[in-house]
Backbone as CSV, one residue per row, in Angstrom:
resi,resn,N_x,N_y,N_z,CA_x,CA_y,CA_z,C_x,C_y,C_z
1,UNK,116.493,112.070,101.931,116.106,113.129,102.849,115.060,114.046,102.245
2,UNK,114.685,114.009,101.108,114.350,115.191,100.598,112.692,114.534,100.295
3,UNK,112.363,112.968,100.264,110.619,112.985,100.365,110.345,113.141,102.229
4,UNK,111.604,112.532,103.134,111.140,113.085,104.862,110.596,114.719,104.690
5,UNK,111.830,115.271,104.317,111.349,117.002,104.338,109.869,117.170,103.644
6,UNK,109.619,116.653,102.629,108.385,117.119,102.398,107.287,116.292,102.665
7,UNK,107.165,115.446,103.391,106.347,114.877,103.910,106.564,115.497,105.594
8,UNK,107.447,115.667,106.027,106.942,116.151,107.459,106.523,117.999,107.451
9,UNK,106.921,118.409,105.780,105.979,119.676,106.417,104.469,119.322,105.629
10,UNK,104.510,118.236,104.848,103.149,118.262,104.444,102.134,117.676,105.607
11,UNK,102.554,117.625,106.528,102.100,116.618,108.022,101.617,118.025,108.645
12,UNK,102.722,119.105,108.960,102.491,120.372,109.361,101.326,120.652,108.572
13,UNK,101.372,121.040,107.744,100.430,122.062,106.717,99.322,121.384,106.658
14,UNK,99.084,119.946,107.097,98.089,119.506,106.877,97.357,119.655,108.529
15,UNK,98.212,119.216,109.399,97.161,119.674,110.459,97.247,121.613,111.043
16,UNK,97.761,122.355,110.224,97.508,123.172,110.390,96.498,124.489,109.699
17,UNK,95.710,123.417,108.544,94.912,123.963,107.646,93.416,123.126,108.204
18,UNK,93.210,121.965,109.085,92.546,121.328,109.141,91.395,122.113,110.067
19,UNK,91.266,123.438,110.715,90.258,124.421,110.549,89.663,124.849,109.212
20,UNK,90.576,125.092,108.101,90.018,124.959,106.565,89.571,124.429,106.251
21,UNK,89.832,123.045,106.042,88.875,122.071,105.785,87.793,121.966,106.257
22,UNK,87.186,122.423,107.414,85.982,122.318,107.883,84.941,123.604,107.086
23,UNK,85.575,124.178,106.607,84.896,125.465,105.570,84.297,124.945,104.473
24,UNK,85.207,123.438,103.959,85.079,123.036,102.405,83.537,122.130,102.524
25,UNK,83.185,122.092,101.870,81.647,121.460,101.436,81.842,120.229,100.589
26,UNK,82.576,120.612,99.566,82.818,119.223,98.909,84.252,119.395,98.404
27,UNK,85.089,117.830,98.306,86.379,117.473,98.125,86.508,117.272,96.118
28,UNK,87.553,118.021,95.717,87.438,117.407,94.394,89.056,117.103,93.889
29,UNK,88.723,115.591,93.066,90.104,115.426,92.704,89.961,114.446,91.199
30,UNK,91.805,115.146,91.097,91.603,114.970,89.846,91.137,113.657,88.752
31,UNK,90.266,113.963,87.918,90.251,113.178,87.303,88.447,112.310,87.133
32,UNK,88.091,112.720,87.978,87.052,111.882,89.427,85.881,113.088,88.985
33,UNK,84.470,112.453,88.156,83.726,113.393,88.271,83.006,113.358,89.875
34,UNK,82.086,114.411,89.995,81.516,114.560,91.433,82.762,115.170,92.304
35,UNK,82.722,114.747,93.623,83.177,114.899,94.876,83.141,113.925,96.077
36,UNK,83.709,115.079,97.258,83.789,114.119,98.589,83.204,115.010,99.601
37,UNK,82.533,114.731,100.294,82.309,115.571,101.511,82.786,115.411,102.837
38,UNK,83.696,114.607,103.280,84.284,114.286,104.176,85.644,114.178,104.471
39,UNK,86.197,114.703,105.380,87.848,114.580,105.012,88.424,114.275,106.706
40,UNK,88.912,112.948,106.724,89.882,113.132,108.783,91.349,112.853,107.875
41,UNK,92.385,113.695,108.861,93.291,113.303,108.934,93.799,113.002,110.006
42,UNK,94.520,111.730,110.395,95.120,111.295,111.336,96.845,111.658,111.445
43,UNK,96.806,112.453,112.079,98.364,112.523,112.228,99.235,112.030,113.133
44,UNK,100.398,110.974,113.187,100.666,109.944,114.385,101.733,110.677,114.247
45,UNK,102.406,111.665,113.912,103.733,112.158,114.105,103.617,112.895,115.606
46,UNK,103.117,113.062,115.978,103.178,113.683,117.633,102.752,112.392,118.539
47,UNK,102.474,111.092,118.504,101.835,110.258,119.471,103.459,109.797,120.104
48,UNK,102.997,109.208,121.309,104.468,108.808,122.104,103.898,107.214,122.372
49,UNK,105.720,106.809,122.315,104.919,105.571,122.787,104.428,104.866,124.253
50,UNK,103.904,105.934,125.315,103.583,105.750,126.381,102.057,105.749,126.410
51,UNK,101.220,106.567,124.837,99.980,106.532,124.472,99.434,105.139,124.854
52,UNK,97.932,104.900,125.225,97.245,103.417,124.400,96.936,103.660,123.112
53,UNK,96.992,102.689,122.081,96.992,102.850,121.209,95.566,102.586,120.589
54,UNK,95.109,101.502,121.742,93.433,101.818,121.643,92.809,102.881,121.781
55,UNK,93.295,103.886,122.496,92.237,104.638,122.841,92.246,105.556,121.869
56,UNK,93.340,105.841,121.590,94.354,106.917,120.190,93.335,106.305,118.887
57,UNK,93.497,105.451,118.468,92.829,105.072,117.260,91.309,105.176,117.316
58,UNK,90.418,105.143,118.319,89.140,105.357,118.378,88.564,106.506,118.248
59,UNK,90.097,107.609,119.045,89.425,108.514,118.896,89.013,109.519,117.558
60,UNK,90.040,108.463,116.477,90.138,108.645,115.128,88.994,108.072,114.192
61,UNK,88.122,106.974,114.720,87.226,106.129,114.122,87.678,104.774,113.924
62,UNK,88.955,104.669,114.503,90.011,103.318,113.819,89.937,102.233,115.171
63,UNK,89.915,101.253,114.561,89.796,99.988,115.481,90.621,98.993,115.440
64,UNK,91.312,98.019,116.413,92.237,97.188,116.307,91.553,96.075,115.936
65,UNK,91.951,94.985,115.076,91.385,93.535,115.016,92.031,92.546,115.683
66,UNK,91.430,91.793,116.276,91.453,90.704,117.378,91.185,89.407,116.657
67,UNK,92.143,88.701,115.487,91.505,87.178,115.511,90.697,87.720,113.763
68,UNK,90.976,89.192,113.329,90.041,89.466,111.945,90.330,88.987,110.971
69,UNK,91.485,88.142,111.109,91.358,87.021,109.785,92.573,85.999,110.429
70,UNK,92.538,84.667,109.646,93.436,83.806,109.978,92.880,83.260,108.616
71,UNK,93.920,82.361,108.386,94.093,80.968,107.483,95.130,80.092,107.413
72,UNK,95.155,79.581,106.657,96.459,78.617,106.473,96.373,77.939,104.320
73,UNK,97.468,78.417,103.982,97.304,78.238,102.753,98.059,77.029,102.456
74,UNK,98.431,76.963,101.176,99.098,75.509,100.946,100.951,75.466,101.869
75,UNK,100.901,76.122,101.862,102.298,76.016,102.514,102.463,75.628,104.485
76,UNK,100.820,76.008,104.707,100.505,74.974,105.601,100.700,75.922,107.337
77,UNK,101.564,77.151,107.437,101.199,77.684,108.112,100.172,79.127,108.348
78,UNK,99.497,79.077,109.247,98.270,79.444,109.622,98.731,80.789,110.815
79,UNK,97.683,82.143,110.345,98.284,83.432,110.877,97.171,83.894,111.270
80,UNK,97.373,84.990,111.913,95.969,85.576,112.875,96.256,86.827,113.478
81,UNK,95.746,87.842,113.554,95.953,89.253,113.985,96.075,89.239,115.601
82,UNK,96.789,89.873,116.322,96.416,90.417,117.367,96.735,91.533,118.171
83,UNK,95.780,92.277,118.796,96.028,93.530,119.608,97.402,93.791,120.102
84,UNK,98.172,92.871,120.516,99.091,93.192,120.939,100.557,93.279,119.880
85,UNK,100.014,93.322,118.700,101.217,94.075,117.317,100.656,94.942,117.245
86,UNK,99.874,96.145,117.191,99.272,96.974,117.051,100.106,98.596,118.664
87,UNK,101.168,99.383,118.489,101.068,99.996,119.260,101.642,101.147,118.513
88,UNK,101.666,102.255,119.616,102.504,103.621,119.108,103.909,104.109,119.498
89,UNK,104.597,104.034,118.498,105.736,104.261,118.714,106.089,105.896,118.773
90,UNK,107.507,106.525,119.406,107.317,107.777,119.581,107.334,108.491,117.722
91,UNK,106.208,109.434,117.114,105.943,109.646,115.692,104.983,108.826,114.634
92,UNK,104.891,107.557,115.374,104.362,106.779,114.131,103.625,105.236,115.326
93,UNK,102.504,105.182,114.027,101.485,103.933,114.469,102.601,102.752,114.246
94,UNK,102.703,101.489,115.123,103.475,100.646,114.764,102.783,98.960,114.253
95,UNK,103.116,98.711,113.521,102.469,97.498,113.191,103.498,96.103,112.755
96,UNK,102.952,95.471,113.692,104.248,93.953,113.829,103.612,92.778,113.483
97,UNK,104.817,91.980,112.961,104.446,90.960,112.402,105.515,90.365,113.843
98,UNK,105.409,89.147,114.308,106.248,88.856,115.207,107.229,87.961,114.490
99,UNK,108.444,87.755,114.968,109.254,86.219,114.461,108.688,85.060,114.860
100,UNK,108.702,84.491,113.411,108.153,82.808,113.452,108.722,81.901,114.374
101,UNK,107.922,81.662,115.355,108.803,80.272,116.140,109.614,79.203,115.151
102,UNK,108.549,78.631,114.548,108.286,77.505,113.818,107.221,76.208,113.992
103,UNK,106.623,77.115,114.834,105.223,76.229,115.279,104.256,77.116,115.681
104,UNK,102.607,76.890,115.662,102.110,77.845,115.943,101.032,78.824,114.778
105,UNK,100.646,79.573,115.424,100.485,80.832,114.023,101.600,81.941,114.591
106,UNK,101.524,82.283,112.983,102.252,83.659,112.346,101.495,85.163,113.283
107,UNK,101.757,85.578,113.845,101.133,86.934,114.556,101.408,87.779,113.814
108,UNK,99.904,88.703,113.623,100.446,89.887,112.908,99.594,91.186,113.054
109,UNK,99.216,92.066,112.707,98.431,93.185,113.223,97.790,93.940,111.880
110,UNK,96.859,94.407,112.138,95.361,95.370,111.306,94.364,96.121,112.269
111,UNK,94.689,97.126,111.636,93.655,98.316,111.758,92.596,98.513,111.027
112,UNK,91.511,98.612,111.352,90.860,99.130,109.683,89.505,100.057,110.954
113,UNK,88.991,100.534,109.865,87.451,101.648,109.813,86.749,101.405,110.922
114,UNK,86.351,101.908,111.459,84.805,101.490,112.468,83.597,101.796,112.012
115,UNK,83.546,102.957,111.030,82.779,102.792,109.727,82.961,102.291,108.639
116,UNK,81.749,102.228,107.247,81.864,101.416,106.281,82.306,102.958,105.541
117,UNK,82.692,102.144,104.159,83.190,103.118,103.217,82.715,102.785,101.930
118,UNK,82.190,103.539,101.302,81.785,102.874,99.893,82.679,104.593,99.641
119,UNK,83.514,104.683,98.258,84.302,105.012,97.297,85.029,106.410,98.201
120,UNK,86.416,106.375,98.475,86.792,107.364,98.987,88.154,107.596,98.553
121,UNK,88.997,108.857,98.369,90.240,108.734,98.986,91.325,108.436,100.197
122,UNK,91.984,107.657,99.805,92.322,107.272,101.266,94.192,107.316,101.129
123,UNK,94.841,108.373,101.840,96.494,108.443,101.176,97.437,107.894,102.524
124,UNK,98.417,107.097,102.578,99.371,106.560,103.679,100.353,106.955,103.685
125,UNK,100.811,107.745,104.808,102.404,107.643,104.421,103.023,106.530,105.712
126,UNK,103.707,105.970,105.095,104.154,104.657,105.351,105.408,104.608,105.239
127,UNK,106.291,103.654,106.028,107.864,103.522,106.129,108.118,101.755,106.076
128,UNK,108.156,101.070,105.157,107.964,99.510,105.358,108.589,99.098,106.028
129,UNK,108.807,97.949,106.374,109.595,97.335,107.163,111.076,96.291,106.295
130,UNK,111.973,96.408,107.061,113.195,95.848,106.743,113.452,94.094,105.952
131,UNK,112.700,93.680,107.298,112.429,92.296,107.118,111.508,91.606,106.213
132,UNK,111.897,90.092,105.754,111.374,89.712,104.172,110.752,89.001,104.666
133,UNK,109.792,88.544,103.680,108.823,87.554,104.407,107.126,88.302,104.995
134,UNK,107.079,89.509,104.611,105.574,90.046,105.130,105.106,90.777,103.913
135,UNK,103.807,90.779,104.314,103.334,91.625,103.330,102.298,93.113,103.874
136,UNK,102.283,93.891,103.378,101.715,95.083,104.167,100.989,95.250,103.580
137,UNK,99.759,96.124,103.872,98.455,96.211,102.840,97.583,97.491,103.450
138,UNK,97.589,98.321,102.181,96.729,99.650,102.768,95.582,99.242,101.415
139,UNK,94.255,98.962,101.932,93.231,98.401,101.502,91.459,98.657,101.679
140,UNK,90.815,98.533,101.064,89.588,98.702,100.749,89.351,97.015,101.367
141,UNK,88.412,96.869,101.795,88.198,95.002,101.738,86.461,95.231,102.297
142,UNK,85.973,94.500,101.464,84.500,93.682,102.159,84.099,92.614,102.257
143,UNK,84.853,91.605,101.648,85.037,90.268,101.796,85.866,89.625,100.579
144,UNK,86.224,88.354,100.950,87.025,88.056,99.462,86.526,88.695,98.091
145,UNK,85.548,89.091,97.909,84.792,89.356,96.480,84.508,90.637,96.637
146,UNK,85.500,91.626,97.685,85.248,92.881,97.235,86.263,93.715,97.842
147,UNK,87.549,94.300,96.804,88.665,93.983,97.414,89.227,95.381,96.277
148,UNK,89.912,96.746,97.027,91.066,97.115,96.458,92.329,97.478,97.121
149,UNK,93.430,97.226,96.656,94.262,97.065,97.410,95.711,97.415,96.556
150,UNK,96.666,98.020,97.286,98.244,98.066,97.304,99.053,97.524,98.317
151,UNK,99.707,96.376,97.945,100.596,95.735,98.574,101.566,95.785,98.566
152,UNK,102.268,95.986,99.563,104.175,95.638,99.296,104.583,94.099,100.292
153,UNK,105.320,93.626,98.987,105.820,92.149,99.788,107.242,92.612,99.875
154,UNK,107.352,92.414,101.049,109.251,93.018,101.173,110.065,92.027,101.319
155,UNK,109.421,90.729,100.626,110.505,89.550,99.592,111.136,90.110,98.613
156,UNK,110.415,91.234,97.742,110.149,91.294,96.573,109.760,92.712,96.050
157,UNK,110.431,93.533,96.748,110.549,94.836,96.836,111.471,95.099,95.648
158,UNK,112.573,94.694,95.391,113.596,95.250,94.034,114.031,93.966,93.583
159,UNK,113.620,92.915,94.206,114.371,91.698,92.891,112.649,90.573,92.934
160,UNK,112.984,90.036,92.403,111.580,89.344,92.184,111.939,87.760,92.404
161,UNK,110.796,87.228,92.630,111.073,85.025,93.196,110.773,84.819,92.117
162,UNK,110.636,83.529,92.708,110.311,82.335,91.056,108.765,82.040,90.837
163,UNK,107.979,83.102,91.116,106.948,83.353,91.350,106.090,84.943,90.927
164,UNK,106.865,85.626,91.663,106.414,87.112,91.838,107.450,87.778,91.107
165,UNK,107.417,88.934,90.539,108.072,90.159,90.019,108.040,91.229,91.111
166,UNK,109.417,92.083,91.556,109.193,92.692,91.985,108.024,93.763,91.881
167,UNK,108.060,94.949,93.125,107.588,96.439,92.534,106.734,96.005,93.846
168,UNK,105.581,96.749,93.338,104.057,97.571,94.615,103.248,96.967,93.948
169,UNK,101.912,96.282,94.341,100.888,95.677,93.743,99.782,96.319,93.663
170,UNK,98.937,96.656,92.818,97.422,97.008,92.810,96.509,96.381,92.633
171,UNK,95.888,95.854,92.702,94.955,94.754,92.976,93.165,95.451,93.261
172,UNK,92.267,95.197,92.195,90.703,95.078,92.571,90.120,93.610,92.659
173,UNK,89.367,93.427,93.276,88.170,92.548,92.937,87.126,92.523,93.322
174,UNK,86.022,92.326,92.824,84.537,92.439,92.527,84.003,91.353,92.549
175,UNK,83.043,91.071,93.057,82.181,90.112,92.925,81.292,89.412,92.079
176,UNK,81.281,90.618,91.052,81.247,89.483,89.646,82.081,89.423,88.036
177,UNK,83.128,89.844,89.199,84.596,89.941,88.176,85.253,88.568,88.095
178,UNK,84.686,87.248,88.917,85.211,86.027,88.781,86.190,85.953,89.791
179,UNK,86.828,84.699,90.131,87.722,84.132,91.032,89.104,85.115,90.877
180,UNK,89.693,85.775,90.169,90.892,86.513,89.969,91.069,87.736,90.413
181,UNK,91.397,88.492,90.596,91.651,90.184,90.561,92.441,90.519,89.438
182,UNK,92.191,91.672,89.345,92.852,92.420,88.521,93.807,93.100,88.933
183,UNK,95.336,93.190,88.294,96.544,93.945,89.320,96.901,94.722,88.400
184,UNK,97.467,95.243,88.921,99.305,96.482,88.074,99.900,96.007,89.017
185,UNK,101.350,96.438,88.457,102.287,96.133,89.262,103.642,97.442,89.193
186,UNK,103.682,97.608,90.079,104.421,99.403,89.724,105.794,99.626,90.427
187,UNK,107.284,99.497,89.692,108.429,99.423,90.156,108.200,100.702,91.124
188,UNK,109.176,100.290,92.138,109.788,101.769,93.378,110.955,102.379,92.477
189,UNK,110.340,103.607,92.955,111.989,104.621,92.269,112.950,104.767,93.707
190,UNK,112.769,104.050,94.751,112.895,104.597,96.054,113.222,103.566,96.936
191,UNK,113.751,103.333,97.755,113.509,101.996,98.571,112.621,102.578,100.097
192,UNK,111.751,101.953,99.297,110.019,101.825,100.911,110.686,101.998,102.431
193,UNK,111.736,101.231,102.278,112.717,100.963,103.809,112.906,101.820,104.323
194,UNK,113.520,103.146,103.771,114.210,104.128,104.284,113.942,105.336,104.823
195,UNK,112.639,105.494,104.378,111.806,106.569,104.412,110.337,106.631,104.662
196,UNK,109.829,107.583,104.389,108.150,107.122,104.648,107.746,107.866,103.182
197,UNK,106.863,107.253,102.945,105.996,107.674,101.488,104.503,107.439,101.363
198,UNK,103.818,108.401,100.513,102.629,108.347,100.141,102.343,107.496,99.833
199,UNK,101.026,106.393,99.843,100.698,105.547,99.233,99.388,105.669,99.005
200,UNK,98.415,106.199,97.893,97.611,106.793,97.708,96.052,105.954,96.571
201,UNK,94.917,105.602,97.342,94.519,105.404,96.454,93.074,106.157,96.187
202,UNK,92.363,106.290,95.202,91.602,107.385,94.752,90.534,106.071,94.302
203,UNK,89.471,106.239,94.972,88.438,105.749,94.316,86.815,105.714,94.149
204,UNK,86.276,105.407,92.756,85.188,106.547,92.704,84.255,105.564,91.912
205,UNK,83.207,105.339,91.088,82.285,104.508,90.816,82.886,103.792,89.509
206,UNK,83.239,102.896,89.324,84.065,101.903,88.007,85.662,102.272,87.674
207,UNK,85.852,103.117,88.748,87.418,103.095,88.593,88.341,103.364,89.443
208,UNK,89.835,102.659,90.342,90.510,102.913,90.839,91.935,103.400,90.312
209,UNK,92.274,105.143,90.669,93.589,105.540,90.461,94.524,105.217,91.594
210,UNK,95.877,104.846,91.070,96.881,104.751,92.317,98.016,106.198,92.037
211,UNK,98.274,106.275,93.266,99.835,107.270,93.258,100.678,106.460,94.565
212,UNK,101.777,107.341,94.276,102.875,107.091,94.882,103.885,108.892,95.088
213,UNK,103.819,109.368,96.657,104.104,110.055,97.140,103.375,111.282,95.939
214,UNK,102.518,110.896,95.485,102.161,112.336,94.808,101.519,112.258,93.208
215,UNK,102.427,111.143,92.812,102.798,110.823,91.324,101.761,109.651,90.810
216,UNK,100.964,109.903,89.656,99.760,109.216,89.581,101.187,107.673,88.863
217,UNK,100.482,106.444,88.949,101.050,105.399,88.701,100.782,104.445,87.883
218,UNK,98.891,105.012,87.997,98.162,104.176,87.049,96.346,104.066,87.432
219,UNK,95.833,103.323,86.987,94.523,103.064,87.156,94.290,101.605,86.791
220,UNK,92.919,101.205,87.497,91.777,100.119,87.477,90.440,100.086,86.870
221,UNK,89.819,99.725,86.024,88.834,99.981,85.472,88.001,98.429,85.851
222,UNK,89.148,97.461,86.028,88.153,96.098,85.598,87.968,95.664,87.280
223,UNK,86.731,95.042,87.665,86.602,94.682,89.041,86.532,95.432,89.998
224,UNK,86.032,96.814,89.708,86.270,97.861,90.854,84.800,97.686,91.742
225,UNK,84.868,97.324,92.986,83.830,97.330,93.753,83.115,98.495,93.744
226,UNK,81.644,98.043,94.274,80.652,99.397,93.802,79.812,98.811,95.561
227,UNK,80.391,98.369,96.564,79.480,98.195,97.460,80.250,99.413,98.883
228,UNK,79.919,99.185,99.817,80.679,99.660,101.036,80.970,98.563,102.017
229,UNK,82.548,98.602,102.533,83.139,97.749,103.612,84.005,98.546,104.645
230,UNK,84.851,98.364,104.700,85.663,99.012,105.488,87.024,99.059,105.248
231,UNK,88.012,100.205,105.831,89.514,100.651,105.026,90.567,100.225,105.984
232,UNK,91.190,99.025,105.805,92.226,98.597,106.641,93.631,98.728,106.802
233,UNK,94.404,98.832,107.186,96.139,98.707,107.413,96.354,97.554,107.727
234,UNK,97.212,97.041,107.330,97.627,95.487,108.178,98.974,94.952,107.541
235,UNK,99.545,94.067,108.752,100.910,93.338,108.165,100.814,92.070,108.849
236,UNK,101.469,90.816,107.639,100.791,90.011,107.854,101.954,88.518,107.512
237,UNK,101.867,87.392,107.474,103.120,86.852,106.759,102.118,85.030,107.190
238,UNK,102.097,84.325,106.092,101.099,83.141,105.895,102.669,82.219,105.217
239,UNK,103.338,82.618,104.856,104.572,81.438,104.052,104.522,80.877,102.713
240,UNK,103.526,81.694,102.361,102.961,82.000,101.117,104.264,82.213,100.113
241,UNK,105.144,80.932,99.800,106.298,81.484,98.171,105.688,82.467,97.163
242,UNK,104.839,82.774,96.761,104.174,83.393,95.681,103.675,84.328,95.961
243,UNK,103.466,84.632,97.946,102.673,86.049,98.269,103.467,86.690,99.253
244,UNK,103.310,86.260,100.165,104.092,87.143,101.550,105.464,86.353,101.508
245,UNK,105.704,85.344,101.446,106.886,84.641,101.357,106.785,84.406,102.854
246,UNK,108.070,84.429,103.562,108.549,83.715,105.007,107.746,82.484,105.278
247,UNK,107.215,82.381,107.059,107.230,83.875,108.079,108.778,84.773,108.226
248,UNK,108.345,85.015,108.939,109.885,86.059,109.070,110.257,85.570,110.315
249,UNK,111.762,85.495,110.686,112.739,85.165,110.989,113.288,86.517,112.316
250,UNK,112.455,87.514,112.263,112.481,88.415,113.038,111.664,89.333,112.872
251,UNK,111.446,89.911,114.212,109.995,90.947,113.959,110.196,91.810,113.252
252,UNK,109.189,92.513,112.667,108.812,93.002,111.402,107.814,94.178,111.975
253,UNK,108.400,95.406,111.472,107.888,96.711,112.304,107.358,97.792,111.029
254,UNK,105.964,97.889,110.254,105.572,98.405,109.266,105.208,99.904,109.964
255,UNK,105.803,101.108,109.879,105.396,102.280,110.723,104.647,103.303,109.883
256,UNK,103.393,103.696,110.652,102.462,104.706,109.818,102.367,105.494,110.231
257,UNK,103.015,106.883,109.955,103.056,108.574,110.065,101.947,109.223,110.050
258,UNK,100.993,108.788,108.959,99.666,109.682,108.793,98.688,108.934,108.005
259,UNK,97.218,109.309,108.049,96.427,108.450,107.469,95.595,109.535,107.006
260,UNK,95.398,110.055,105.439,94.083,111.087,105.262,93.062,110.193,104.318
261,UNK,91.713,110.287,105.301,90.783,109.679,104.340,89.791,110.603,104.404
262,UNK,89.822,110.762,102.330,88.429,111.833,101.951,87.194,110.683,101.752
263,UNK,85.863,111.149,102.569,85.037,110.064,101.883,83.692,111.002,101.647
264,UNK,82.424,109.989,101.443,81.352,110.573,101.203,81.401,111.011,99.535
265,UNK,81.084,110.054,98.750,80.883,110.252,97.180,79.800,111.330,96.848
266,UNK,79.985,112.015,96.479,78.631,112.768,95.302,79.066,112.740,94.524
267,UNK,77.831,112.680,93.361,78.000,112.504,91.866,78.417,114.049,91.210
268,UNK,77.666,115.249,92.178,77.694,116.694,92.224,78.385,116.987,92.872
269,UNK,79.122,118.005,92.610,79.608,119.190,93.293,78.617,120.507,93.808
270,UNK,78.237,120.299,94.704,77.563,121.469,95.493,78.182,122.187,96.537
271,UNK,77.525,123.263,97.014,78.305,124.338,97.889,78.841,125.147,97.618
272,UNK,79.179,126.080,98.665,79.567,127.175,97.770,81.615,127.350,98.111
273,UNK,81.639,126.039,99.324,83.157,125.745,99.083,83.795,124.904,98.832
274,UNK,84.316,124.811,97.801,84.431,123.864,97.398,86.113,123.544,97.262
275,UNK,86.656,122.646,97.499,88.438,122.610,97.706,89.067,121.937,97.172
276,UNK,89.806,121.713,95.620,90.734,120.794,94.985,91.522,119.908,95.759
277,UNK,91.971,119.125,95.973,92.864,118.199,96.238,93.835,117.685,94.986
């Protein structure tokens, strides 16, 4: 009870300072020379689910994907996004993975940017979903070769396969960092399930910091993209033993409370307001 309480007044305080923010000139955080000049926060704790959820997300800059990725890996079934996992539930954005027939593709849902993003903060609070077998992803992406990312596989949330170790994944890759990424891998003090939590990543020219509801977790130095793409949400499930695991066996409901993304890099801090984060 006690990260809900402070995450739903940090939801308050945040859209109730968000006249302030329009005062600030540049964003600064820790660690991170320069700044940000840009800051939206999306707050889904007031949306109902009688909203469209198209129209709600546009008016944020956010767009649904239709078909924005599919594949099929060695395990042979093949998945694909669509509009209709994507809605608003009463408080929170909802994002579904559907139950696997056993034939077919895997259905599953992503949001991402309608603008590009080259180096921003971008923080989630997020409530995972119950069901095993998906994987959720609050992410940076510009194509396979330009990639940062925190994942939760909720196979593999507190015990680990014959494959994966539990925990939260961090993950860069770069395009001339070679065929691999670079990860951390960062135990929960918490179970993702129960609650909603920060999921936070900070990123700035050769290096990505992660947190968790607040609490720095770690950093990226190797493979950190230096181009601009776009900042996605998505849940997803391919049958992947080693990644998402399943499909899942029942729908799969990943719910998102709030979305704050600082963007716009300077190397300087200019202005004369200027606002810590």
């Amino acid at each position: 009870m006690y990260a809900r309480s402070v995450y739903t007044l940090a939801l308050f305080a945040s859209a109730a300072s968000a006249q302030f923010w329009k005062e600030c000139t540049t964003f600064t955080l820790p660690n991170i020379t320069g700044g940000y000049r840009s800051r939206t926060f999306i707050d889904f704790s007031g949306v109902t689910a009688d909203q469209d959820a198209r129209e709600v997300l546009a008016s944020h800059g956010l767009v649904i994907s239709d078909n924005g990725a599919s594949g099929t890996d060695s395990s042979g079934v093949p998945h694909v996004f669509t509009p209709d996992n994507v809605a608003l539930t009463d408080g929170a954005l909802s994002l579904k993975v559907s139950a696997y027939s056993g034939s077919g593709n895997v259905l599953g849902a992503q949001v991402s940017t309608q603008s590009q993003i080259k180096y921003a903060s971008v923080r989630t609070v997020q409530k995972s979903s119950k069901v095993p077998g998906v994987r959720e992803g609050n992410f940076f992406y510009r194509d396979s070769n330009a990639e940062i990312d925190m994942a939760i596989l909720t196979s593999t949330i507190f015990e680990k396969s014959e494959c994966r170790r539990e925990g939260i994944w961090a993950r860069t890759k770069a395009a001339d960092g070679g065929d691999k990424p670079t990860h951390r891998i960062f135990d929960f003090g918490f179970d993702p399930t129960e609650d909603y939590h920060e999921y936070r990543i900070d990123w700035a020219p050769d290096v990505a910091y992660f947190y968790i509801d607040g609490k720095y977790q770690g950093l990226i130095t190797e493979n950190v993209p230096s181009v601009d793409g776009h900042w996605m949400w998505n849940a997803w499930s391919n049958g992947d033993p080693c990644w998402s695991a399943g499909p899942p066996s029942a729908d799969s409901i990943t719910q998102i409370k709030s979305i704050d993304i600082i963007t716009e890099y300077t190397g300087e801090v200019v202005g004369p307001n200027v606002c810590p984060l």
